[in-house]
C-alpha positions as CSV (number, residue, x, y, z in Angstrom):
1,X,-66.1,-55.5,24.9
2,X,-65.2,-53.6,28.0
3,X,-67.8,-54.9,30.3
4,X,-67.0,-58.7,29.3
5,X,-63.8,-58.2,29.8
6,X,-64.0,-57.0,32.9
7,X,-66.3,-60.0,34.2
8,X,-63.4,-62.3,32.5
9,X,-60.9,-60.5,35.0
10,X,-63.1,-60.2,38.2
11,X,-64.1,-64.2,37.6
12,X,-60.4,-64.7,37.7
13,X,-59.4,-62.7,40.5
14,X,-62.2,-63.4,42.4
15,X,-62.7,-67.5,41.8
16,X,-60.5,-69.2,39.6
17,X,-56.7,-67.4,40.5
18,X,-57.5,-68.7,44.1
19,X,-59.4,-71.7,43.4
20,X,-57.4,-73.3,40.7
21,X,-54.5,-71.6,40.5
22,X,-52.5,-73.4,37.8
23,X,-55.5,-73.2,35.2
24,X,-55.3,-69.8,34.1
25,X,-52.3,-67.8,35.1
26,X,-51.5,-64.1,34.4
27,X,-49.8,-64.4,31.0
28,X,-52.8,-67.1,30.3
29,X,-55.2,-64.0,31.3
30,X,-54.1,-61.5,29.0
31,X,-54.2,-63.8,25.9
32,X,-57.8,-64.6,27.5
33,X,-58.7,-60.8,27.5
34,X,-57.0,-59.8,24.0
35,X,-59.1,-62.9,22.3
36,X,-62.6,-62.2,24.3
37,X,-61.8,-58.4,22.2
38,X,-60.8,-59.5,19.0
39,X,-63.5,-61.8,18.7
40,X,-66.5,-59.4,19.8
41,X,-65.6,-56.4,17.8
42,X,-66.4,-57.9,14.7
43,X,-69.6,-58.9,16.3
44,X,-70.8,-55.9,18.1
45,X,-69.4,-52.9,15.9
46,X,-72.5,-52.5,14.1
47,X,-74.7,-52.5,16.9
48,X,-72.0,-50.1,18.7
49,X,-72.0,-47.8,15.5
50,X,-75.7,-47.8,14.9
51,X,-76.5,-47.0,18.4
52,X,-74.1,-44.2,18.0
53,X,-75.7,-42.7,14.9
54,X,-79.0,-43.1,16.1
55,X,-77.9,-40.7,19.3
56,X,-76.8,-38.0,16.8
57,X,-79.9,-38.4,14.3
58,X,-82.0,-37.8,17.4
59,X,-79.8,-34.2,18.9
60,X,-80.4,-33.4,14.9
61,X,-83.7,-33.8,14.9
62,X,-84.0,-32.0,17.7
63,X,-82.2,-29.0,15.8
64,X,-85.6,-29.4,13.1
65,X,-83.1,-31.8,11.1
66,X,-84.8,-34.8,10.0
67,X,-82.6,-37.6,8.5
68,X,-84.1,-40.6,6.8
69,X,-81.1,-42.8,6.9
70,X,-78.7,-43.0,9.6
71,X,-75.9,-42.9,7.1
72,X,-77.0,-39.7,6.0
73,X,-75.6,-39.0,9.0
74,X,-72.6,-40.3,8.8
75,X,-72.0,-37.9,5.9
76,X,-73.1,-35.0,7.2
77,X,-69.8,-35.7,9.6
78,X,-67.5,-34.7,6.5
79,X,-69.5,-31.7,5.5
80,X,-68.3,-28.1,6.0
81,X,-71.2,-26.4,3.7
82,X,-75.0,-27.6,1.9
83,X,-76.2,-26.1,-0.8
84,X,-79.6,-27.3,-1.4
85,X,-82.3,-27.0,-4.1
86,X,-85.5,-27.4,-3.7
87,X,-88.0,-26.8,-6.6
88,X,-90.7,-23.9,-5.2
89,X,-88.1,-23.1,-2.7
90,X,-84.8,-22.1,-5.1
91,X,-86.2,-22.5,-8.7
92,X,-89.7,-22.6,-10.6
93,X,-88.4,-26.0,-12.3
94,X,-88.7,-23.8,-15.6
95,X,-86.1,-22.8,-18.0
96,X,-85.6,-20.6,-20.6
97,X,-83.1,-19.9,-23.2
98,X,-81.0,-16.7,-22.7
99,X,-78.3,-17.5,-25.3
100,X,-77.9,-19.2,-28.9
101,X,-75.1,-19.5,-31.2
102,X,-74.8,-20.8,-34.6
103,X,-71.1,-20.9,-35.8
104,X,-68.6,-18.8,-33.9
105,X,-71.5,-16.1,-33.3
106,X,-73.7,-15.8,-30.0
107,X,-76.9,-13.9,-30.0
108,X,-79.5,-13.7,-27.3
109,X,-83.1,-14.2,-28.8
110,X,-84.1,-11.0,-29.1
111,X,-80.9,-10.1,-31.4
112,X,-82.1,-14.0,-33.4
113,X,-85.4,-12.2,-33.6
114,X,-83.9,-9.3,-35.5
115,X,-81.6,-11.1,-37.4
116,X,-84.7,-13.0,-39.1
117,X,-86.7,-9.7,-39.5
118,X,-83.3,-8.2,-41.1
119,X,-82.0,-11.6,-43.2
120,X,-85.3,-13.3,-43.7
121,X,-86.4,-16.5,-42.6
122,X,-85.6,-19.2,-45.1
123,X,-81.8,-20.4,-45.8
124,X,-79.7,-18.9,-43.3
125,X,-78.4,-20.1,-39.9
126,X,-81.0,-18.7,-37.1
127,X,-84.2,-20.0,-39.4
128,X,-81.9,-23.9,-39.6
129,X,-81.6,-23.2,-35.5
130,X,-85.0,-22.4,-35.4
131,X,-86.4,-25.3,-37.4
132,X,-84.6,-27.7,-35.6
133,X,-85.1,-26.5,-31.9
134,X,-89.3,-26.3,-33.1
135,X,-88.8,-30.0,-35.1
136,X,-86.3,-32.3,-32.3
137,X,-88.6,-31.5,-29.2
138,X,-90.7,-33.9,-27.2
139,X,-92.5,-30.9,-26.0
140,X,-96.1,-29.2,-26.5
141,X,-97.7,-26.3,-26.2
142,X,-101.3,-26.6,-24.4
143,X,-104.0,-25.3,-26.8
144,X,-105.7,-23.6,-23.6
145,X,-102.9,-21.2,-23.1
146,X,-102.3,-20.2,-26.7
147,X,-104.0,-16.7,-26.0
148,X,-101.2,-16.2,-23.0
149,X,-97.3,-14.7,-23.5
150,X,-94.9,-16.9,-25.0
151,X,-92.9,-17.0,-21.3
152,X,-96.0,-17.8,-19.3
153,X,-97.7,-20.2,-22.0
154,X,-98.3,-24.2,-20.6
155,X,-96.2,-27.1,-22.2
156,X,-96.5,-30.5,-21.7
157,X,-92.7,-31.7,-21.9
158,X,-89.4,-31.6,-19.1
159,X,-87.9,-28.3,-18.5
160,X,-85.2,-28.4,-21.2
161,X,-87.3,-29.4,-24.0
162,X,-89.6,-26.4,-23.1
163,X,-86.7,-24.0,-22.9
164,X,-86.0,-25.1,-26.5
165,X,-89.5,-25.0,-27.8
166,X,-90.0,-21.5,-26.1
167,X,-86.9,-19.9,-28.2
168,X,-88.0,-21.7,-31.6
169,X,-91.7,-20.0,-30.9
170,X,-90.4,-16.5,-29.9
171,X,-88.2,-16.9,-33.4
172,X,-91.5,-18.5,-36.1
173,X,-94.7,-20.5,-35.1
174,X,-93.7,-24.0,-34.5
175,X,-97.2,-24.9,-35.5
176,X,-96.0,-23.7,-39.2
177,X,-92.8,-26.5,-38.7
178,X,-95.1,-29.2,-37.7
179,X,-97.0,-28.7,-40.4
180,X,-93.8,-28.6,-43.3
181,X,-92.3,-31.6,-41.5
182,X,-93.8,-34.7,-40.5
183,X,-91.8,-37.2,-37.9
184,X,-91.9,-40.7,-38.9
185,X,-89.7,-41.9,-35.5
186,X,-88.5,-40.6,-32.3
187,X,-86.1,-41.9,-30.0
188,X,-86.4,-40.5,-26.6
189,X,-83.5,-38.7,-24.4
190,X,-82.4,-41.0,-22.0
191,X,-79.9,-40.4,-19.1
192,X,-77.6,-42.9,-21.1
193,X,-77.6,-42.0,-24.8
194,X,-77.4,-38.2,-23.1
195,X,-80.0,-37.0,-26.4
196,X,-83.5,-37.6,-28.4
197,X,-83.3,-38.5,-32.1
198,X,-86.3,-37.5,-34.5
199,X,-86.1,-38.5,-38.1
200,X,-88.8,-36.3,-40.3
201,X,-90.1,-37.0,-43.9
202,X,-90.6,-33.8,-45.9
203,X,-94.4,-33.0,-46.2
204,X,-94.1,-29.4,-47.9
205,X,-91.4,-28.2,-50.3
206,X,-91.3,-24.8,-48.4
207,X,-90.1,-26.8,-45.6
208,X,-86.4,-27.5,-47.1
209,X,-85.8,-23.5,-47.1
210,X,-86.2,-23.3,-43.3
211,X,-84.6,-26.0,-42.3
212,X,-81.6,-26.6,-44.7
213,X,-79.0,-24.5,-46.1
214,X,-79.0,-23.7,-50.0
215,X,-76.9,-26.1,-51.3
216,X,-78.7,-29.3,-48.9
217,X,-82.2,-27.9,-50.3
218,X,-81.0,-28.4,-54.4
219,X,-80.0,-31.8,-53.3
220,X,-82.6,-32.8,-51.3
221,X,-84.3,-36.2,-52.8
222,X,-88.1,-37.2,-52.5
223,X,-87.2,-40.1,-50.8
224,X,-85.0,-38.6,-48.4
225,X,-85.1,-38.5,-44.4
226,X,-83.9,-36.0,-42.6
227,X,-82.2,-37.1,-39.0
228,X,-82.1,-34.5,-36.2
229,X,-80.3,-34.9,-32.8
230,X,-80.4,-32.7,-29.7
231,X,-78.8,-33.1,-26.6
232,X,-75.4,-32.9,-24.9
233,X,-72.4,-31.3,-26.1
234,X,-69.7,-33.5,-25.1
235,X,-71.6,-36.5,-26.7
236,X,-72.2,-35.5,-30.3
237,X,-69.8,-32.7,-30.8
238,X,-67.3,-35.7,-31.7
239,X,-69.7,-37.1,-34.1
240,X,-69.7,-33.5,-36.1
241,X,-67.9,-33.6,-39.4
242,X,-69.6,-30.3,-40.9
243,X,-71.3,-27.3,-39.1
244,X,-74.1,-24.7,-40.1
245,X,-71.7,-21.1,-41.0
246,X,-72.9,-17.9,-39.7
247,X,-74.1,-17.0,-43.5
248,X,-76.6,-20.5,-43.6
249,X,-73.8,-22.4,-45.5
250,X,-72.9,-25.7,-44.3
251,X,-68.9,-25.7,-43.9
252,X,-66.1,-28.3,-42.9
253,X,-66.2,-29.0,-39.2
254,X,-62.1,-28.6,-38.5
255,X,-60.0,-28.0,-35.3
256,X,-60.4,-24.0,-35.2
257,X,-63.8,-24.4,-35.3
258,X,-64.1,-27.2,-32.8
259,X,-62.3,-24.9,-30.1
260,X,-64.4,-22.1,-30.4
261,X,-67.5,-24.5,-30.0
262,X,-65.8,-26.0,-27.1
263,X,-64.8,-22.2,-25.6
264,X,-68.5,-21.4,-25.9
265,X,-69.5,-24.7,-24.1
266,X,-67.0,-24.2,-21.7
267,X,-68.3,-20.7,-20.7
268,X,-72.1,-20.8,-20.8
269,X,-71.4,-23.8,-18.7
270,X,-69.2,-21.7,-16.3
271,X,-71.8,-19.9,-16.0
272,X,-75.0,-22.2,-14.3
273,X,-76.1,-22.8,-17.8
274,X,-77.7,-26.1,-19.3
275,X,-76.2,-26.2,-22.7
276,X,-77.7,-27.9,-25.8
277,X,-76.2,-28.8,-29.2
278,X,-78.7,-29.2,-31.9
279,X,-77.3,-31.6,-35.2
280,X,-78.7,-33.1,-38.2
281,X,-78.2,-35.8,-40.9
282,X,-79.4,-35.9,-44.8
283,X,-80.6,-40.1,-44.9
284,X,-80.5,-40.4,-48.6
285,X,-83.2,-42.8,-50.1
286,X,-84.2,-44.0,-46.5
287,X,-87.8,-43.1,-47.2
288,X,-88.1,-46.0,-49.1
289,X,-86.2,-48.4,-47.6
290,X,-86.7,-48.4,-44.2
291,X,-90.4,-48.2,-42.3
292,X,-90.3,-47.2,-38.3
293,X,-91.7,-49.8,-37.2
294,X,-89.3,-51.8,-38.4
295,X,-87.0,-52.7,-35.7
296,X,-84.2,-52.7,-38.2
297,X,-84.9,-48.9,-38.5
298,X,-84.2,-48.4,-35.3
299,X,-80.9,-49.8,-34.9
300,X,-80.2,-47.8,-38.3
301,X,-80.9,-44.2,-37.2
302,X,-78.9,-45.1,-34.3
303,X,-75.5,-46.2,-36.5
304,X,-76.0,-43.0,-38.9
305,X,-75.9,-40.8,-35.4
306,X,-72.8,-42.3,-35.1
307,X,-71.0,-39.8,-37.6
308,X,-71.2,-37.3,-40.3
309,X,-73.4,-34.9,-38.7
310,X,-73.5,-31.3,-38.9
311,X,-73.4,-29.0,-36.1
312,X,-76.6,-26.3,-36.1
313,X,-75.8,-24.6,-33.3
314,X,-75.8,-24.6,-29.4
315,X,-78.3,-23.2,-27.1
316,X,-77.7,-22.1,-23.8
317,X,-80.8,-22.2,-21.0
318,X,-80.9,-21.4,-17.2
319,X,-83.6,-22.0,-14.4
320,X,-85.8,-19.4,-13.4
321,X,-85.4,-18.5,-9.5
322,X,-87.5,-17.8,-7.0
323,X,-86.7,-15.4,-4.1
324,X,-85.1,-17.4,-1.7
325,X,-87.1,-19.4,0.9
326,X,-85.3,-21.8,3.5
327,X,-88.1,-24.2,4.8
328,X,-88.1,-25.0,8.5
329,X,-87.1,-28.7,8.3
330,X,-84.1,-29.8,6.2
331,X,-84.4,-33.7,5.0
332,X,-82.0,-35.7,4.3
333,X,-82.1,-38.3,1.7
């Protein structure tokens, strides 16, 4: 813009205000020099702008800063501080629970563990927990590392669902689950439902004491499904109308309760965790009427996730970390 004006006002002095003097005058000039502006800016701000920001990504990457878009760094113009995560650098892209709760009571999973060995395992609220972290997981254990410990053992699955299947294994063999229970359809987690759904046909009767509470197991029907839910809080908390109690009972969901979920959410989250609230659903008689691969089914389980589920519990999980490790080149994506 600068250097055309300045030809526009050299031409004039130079040729045109001696030569023909009454074509262009001086106010003439100025409206000649404001237009030649207004109408290259438009045009040549981009070029201006990415010549600019191709300048600066070249100083950065002379400072070992590598920047695959130049709007990156344009960005990187607003930023006071980076905090950066880099899996093998921060974390081992494994996590592990370090917290449950079942009611209004948090235990770690060693103090689950006891509470089974002093309670049992059949009826009450850890051994429902249990059943349902083992039963709603996409996740497997590799055969090949069965022999190692529970925390350095292989499974196929993303890091929450291994998290999950690693506390429901420390707490009972989820082999024994898989083998009470048998899924008949799964919906996967997806970023926009925020959880998996896993509906599961009864294939032992000793498999209604783990997973149920007392009064759910005398009522439990032949042809019943049972419909389990795991993912995030804020998503199916609203869709709770009952809840698992501390002693295995299955209790009104109400507004005292709901807080002291929320207050448990609030802080595990507070705190770095991942948090995870595992529900279920008794399908009456949909054994027999529906089959999964019927697409109808589908569209079902998703309308009885809707409401009328009751709250197991929550599970809180955090990443494992590595020492810390700052590689030599930052990118920028």
């Amino acid at each position: 813009m600068i250097f055309f004006n300045l030809v526009v006002i050299i031409c004039w002095g130079a040729w045109l205000r001696k030569s023909h003097p009454n074509w262009i005058n001086t106010a003439g000039l100025i409206v000649d020099i404001v237009t030649v502006a207004v109408a290259f800016i438009p045009e040549g701000l981009p070029i201006a702008l990415t010549a600019s920001l191709t300048i600066t990504a070249n100083i950065m990457k002379s400072n070992q800063v590598l920047c695959k878009s130049l709007k990156t760094v344009e960005t990187l113009g607003a930023v006071s501080v980076i905090c950066s995560d880099k899996t093998g650098t921060l974390t081992k892209n494994q996590m592990f629970a370090t917290e449950c709760s079942t009611g209004a009571k948090i235990m770690t999973p060693e103090e689950a563990r006891d509470f089974l060995v002093q309670h049992g395992a059949t009826n009450n609220s850890i051994s429902q927990l249990r059943a349902l972290a083992g039963l709603c997981n996409a996740g497997e254990f590799d055969a090949a590392t069965a022999n190692l410990p529970l925390a350095q053992r292989k499974i196929a699955g993303d890091a929450t669902d291994q998290a999950v299947l690693r506390l429901s294994e420390g707490l009972g063999e989820v082999r024994q689950l898989q083998m009470l229970w048998k899924k008949t359809f799964e919906l996967a987690f997806n970023s926009k439902n925020k959880f998996m759904i896993r509906t599961l046909a009864l294939a032992q009767p000793e498999g209604l004491k783990i997973a149920l509470s007392p009064a759910e197991e005398a009522a439990w029907q032949s042809d019943d499904l049972l419909l389990t839910i795991k993912g995030a809080p804020d998503i199916i908390v609203e869709r709770c109308t009952n809840f698992v109690a501390e002693d295995g009972s299955v209790q009104n969901f109400g507004p005292e309760m709901k807080t002291i979920i929320e207050e448990i959410k609030d802080k595990w989250s507070s705190e770095g965790k991942r948090v995870i609230l595992l529900a279920r659903k008794i399908l009456p008689g949909h054994r027999a009427v529906h089959t999964p691969e019927n697409n109808i089914f589908e569209a079902e389980v998703m309308q009885q996730a809707q409401n009328n589920l009751t709250l197991v519990g929550l599970i809180g999980c955090v990443l494992s970390i590595l020492i810390l490790h700052l590689p030599s080149v930052w990118l920028f994506q």
